[in-house]
PDB file of N, H, CA, C and O in Angstrom:
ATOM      1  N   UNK A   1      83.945  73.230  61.014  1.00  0.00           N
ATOM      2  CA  UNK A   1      84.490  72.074  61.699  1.00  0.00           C
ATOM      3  C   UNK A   1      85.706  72.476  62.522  1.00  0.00           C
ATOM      4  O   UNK A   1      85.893  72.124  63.687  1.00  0.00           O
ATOM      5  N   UNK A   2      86.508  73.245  61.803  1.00  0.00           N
ATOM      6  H   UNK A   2      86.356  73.531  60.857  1.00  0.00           H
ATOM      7  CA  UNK A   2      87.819  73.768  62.759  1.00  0.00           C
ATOM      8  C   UNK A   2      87.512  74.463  63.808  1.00  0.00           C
ATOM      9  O   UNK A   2      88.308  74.464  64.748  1.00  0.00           O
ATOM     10  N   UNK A   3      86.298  75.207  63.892  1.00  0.00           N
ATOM     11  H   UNK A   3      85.652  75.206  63.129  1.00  0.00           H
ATOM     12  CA  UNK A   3      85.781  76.096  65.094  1.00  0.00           C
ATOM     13  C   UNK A   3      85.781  75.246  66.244  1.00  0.00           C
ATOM     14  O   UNK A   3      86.470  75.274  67.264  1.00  0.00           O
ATOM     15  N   UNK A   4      84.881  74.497  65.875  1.00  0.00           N
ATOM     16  H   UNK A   4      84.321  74.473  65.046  1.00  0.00           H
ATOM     17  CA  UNK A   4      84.164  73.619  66.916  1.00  0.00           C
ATOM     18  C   UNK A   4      85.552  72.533  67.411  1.00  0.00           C
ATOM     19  O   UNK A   4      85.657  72.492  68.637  1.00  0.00           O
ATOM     20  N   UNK A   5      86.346  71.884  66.838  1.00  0.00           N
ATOM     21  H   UNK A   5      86.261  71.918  65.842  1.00  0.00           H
ATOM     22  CA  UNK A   5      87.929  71.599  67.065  1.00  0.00           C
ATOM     23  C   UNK A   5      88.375  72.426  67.985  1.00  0.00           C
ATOM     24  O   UNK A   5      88.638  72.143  69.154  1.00  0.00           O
ATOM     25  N   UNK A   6      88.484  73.704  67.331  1.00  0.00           N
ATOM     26  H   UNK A   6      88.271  73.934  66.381  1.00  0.00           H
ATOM     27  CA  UNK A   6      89.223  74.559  68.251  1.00  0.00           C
ATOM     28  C   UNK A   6      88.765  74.797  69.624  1.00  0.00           C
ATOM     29  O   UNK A   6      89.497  74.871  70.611  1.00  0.00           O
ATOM     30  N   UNK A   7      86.915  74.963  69.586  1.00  0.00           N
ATOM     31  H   UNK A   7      86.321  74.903  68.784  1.00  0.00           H
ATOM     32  CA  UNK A   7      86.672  75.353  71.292  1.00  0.00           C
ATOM     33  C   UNK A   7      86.385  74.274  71.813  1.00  0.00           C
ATOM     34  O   UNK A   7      85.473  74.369  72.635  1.00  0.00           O
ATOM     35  N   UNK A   8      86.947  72.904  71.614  1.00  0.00           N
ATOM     36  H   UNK A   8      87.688  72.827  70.946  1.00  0.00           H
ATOM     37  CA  UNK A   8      86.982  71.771  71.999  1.00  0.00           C
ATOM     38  C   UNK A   8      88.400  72.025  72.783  1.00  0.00           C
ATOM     39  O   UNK A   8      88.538  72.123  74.002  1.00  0.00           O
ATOM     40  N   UNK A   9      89.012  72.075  72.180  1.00  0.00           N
ATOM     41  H   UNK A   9      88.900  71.996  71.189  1.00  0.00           H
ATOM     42  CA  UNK A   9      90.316  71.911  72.863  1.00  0.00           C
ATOM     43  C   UNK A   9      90.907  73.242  73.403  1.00  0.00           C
ATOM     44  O   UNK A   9      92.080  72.962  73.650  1.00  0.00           O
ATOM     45  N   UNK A  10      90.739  74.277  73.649  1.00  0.00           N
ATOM     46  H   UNK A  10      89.786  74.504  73.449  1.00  0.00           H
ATOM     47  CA  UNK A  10      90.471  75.637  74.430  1.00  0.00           C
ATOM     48  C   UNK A  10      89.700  75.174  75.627  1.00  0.00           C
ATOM     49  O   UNK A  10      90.208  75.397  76.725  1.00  0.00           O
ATOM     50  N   UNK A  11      88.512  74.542  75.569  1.00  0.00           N
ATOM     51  H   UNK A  11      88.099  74.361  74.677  1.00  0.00           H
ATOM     52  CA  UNK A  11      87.868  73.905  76.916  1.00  0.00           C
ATOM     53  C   UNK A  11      88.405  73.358  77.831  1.00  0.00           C
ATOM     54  O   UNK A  11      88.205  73.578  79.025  1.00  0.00           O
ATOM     55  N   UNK A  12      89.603  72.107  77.057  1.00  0.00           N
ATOM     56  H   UNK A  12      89.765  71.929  76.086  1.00  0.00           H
ATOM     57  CA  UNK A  12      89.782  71.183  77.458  1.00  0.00           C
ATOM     58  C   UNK A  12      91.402  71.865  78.571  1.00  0.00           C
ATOM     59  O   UNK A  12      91.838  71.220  79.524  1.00  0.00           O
ATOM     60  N   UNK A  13      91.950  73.113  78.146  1.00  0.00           N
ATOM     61  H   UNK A  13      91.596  73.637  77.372  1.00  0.00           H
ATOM     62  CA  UNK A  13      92.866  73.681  78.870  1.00  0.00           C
ATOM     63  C   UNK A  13      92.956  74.150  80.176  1.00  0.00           C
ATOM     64  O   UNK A  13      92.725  75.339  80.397  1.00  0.00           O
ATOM     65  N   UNK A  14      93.309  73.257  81.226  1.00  0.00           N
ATOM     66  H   UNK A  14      93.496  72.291  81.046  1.00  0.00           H
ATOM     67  CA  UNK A  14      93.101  74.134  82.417  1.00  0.00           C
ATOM     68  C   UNK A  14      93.283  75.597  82.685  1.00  0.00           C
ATOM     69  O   UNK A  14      94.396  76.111  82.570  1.00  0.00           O
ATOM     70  N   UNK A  15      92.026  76.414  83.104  1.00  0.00           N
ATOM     71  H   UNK A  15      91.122  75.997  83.197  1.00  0.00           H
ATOM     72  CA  UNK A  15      92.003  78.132  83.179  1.00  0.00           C
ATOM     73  C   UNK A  15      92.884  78.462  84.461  1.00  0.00           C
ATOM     74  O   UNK A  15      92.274  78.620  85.519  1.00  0.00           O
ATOM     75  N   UNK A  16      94.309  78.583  84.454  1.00  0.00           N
ATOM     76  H   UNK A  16      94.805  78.455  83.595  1.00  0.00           H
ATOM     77  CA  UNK A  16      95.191  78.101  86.003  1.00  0.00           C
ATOM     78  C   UNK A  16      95.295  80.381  86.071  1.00  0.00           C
ATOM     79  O   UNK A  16      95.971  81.115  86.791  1.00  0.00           O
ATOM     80  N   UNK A  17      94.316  80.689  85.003  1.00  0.00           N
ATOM     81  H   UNK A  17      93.766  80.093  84.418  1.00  0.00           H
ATOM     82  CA  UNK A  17      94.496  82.521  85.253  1.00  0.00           C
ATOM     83  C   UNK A  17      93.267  82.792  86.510  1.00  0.00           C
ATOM     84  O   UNK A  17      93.361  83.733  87.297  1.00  0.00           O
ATOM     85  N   UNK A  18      92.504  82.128  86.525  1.00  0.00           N
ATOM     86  H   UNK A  18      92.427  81.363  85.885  1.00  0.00           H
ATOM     87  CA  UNK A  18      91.142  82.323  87.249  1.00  0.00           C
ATOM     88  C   UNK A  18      91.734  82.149  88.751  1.00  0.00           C
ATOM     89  O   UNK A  18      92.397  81.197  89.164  1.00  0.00           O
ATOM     90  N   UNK A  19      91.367  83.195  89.396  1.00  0.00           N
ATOM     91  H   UNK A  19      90.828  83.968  89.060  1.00  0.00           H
ATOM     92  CA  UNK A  19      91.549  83.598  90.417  1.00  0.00           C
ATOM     93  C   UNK A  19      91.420  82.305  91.624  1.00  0.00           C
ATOM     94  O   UNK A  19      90.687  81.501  91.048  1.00  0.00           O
ATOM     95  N   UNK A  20      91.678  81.854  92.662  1.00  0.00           N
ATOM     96  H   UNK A  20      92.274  82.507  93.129  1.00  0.00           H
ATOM     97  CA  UNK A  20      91.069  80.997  93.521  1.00  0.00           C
ATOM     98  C   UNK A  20      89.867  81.549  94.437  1.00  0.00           C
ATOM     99  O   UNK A  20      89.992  82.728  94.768  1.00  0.00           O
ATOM    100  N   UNK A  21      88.979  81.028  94.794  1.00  0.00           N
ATOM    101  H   UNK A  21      88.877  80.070  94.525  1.00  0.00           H
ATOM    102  CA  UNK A  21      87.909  81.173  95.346  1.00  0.00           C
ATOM    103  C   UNK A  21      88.618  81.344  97.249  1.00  0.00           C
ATOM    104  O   UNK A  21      89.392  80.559  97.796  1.00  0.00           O
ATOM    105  N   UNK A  22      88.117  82.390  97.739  1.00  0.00           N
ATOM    106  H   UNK A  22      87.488  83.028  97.295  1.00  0.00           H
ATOM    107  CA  UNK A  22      88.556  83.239  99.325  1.00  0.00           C
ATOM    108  C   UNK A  22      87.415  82.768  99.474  1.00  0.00           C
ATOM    109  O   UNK A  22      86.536  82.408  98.690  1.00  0.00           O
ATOM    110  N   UNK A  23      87.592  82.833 101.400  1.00  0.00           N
ATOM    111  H   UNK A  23      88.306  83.125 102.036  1.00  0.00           H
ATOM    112  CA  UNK A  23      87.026  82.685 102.270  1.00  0.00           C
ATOM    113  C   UNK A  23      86.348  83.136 102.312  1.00  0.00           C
ATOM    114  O   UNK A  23      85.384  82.416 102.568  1.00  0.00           O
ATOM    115  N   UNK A  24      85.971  84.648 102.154  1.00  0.00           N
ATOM    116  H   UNK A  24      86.755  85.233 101.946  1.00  0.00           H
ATOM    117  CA  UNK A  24      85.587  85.565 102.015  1.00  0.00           C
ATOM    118  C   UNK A  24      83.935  85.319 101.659  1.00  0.00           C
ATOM    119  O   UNK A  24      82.864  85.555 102.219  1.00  0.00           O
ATOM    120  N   UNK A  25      84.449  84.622 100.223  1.00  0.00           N
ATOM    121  H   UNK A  25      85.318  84.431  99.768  1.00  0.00           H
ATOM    122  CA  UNK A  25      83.069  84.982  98.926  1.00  0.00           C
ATOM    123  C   UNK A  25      82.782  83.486  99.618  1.00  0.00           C
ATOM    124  O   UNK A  25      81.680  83.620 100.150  1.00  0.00           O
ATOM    125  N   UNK A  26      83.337  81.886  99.903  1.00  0.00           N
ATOM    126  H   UNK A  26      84.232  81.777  99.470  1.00  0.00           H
ATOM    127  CA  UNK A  26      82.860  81.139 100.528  1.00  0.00           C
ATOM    128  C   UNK A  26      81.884  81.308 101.950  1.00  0.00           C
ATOM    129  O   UNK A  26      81.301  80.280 102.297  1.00  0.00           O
ATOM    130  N   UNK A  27      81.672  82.564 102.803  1.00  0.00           N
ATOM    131  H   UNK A  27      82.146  83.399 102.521  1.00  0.00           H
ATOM    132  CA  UNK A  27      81.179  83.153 103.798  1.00  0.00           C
ATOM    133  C   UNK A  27      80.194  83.816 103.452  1.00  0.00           C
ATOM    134  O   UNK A  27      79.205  83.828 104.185  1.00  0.00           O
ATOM    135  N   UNK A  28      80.212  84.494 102.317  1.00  0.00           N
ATOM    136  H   UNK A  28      81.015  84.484 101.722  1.00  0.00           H
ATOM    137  CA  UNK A  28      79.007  85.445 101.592  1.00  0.00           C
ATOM    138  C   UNK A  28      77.985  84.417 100.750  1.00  0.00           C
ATOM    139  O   UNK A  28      76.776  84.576 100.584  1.00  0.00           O
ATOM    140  N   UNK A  29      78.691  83.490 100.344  1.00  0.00           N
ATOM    141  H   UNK A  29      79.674  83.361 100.479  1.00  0.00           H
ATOM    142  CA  UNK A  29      77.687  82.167  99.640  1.00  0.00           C
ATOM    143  C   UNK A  29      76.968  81.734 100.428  1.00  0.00           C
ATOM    144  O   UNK A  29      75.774  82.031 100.396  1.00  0.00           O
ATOM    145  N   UNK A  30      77.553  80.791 101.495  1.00  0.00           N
ATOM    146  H   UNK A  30      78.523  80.550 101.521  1.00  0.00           H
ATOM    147  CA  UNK A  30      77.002  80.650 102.694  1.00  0.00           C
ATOM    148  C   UNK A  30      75.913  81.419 103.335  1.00  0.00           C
ATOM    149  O   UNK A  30      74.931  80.775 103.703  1.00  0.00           O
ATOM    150  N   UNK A  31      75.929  82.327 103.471  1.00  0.00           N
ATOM    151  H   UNK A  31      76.727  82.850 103.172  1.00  0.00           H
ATOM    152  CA  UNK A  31      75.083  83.567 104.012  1.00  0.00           C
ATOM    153  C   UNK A  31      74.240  83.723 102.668  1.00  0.00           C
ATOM    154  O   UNK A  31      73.080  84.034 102.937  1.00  0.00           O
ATOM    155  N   UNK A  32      74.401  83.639 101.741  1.00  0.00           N
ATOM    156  H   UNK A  32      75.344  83.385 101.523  1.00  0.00           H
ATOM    157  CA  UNK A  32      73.201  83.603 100.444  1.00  0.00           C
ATOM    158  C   UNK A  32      72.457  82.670 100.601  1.00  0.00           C
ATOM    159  O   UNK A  32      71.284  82.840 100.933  1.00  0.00           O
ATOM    160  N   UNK A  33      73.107  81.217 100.346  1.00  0.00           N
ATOM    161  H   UNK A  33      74.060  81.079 100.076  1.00  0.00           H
ATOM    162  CA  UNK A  33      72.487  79.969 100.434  1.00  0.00           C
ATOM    163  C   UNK A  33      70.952  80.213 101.845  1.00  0.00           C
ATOM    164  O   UNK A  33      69.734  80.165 101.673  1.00  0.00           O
ATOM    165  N   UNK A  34      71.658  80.428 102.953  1.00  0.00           N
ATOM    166  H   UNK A  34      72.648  80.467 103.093  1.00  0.00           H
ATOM    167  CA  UNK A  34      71.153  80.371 104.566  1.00  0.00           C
ATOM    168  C   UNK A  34      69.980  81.628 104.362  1.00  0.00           C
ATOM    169  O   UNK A  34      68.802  81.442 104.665  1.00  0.00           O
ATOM    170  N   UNK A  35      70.370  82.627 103.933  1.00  0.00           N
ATOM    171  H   UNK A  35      71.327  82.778 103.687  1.00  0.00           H
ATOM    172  CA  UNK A  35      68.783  83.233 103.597  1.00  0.00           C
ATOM    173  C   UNK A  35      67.812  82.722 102.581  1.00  0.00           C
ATOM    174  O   UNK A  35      66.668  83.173 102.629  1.00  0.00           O
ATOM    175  N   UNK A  36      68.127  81.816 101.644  1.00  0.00           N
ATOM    176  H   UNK A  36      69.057  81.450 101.606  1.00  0.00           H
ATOM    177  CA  UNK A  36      67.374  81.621 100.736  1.00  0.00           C
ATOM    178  C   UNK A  36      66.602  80.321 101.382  1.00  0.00           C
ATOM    179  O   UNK A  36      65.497  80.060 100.908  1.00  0.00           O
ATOM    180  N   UNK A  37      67.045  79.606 102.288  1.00  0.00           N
ATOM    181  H   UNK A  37      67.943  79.818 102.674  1.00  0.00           H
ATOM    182  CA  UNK A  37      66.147  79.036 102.875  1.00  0.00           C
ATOM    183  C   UNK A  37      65.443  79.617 103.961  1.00  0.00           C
ATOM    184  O   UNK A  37      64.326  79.175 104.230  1.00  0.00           O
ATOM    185  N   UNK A  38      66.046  80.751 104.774  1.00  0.00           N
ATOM    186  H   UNK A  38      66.953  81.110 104.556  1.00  0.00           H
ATOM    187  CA  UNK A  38      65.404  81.513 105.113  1.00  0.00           C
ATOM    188  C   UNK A  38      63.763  81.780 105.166  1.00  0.00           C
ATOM    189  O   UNK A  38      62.817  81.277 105.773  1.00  0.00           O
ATOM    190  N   UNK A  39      63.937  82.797 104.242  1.00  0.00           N
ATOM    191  H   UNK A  39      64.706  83.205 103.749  1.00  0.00           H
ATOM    192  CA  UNK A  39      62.526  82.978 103.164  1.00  0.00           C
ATOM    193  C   UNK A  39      61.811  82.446 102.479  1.00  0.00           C
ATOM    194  O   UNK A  39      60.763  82.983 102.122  1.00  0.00           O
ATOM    195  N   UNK A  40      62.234  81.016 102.026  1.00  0.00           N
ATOM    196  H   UNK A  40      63.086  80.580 102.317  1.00  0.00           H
ATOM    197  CA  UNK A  40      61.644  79.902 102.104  1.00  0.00           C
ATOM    198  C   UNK A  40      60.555  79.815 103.205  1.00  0.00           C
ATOM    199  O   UNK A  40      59.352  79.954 102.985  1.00  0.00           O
ATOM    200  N   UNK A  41      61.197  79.533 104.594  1.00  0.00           N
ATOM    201  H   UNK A  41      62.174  79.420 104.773  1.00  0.00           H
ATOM    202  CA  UNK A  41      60.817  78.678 105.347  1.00  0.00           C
ATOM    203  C   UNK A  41      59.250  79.983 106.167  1.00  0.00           C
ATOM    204  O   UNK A  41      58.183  79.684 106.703  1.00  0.00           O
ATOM    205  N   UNK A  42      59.961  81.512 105.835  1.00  0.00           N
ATOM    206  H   UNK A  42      60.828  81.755 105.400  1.00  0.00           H
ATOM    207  CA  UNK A  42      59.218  82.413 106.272  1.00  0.00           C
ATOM    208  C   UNK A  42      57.884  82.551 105.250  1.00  0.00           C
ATOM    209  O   UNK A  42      56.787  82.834 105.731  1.00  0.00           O
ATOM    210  N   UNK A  43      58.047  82.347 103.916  1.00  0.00           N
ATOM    211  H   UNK A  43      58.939  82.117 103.525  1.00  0.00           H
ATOM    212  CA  UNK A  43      57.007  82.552 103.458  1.00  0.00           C
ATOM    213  C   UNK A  43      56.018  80.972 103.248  1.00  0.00           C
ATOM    214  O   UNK A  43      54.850  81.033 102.862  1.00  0.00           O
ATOM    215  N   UNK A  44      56.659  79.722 103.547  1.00  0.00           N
ATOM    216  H   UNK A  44      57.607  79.673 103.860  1.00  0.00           H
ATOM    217  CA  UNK A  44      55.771  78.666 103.868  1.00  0.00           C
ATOM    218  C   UNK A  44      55.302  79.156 104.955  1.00  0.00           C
ATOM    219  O   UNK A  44      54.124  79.414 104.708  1.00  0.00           O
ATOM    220  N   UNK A  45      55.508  79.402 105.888  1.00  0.00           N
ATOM    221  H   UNK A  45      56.465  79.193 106.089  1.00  0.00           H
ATOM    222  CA  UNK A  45      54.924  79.665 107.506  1.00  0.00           C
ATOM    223  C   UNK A  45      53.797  80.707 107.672  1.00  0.00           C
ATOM    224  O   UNK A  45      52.774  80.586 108.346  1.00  0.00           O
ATOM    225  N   UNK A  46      54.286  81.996 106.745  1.00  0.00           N
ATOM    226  H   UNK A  46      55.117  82.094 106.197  1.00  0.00           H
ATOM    227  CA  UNK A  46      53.163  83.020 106.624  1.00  0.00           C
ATOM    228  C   UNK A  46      51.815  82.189 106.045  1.00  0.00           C
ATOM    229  O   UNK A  46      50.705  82.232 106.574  1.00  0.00           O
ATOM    230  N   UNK A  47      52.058  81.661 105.211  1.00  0.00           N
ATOM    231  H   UNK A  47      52.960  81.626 104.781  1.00  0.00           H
ATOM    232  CA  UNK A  47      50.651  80.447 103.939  1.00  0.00           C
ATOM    233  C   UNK A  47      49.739  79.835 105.130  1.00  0.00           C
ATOM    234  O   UNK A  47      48.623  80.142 105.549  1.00  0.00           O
ATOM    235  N   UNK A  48      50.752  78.761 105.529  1.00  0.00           N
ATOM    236  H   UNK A  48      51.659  78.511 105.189  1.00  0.00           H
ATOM    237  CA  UNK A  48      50.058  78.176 106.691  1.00  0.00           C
ATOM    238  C   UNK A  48      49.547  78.963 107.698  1.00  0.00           C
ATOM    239  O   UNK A  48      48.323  78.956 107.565  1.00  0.00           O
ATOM    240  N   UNK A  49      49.820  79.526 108.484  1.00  0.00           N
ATOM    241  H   UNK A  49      50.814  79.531 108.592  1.00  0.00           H
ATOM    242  CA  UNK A  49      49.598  80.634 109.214  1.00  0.00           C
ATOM    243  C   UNK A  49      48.411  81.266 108.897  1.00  0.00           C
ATOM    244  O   UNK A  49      47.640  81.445 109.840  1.00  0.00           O
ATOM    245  N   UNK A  50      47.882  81.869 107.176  1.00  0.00           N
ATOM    246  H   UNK A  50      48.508  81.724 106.410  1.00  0.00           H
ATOM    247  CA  UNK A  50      46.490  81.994 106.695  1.00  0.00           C
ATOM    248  C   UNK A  50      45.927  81.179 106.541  1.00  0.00           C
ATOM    249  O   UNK A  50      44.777  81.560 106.320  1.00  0.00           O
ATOM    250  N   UNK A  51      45.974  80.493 106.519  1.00  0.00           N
ATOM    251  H   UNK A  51      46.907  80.183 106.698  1.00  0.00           H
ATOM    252  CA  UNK A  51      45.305  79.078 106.017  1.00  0.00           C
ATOM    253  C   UNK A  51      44.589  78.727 107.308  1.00  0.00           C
ATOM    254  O   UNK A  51      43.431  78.311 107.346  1.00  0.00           O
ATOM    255  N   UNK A  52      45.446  78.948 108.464  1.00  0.00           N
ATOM    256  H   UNK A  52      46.386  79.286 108.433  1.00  0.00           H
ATOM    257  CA  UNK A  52      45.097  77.885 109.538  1.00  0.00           C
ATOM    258  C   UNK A  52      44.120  79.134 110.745  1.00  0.00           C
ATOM    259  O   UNK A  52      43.438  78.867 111.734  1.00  0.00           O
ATOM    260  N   UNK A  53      44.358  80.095 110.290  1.00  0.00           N
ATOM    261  H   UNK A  53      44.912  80.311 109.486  1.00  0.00           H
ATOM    262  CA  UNK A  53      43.325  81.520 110.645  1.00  0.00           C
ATOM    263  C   UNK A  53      42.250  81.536 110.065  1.00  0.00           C
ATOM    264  O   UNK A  53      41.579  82.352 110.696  1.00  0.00           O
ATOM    265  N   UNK A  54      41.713  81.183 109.329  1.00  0.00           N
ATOM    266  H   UNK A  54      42.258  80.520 108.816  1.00  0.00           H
ATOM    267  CA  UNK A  54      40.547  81.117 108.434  1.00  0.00           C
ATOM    268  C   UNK A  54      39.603  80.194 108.848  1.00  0.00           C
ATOM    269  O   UNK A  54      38.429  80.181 108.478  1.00  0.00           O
ATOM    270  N   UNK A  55      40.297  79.169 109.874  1.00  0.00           N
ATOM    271  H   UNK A  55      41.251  79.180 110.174  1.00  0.00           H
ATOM    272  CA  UNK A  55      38.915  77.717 110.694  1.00  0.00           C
ATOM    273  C   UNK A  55      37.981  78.580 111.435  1.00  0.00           C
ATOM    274  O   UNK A  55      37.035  78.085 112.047  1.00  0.00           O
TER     275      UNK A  55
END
């Protein structure tokens, strides 16, 4: 019971050691996010693309 107390309120402490989030890694997310629809959108298109070769 004291455990679970304890990482209750350890949670509840703002982590003010954690670094702030740069521009940087906000630019590289971005650029993650934007390929992952990417390749999305390239490998729906390749599907269709067979699909629509085959009439």
């Amino acid at each position: 019971m004291a455990d679970r107390l304890c990482a209750v309120v350890l949670s509840a402490i703002p982590r003010c050691w954690e670094r702030p989030v740069t521009g940087l890694e906000i630019f590289f997310d971005c650029l993650l996010a934007l390929m992952a629809v990417l390749i999305t959108w390239f490998a729906i298109f390749s599907v269709m693309k067979l699909y629509q070769g085959q009439r």
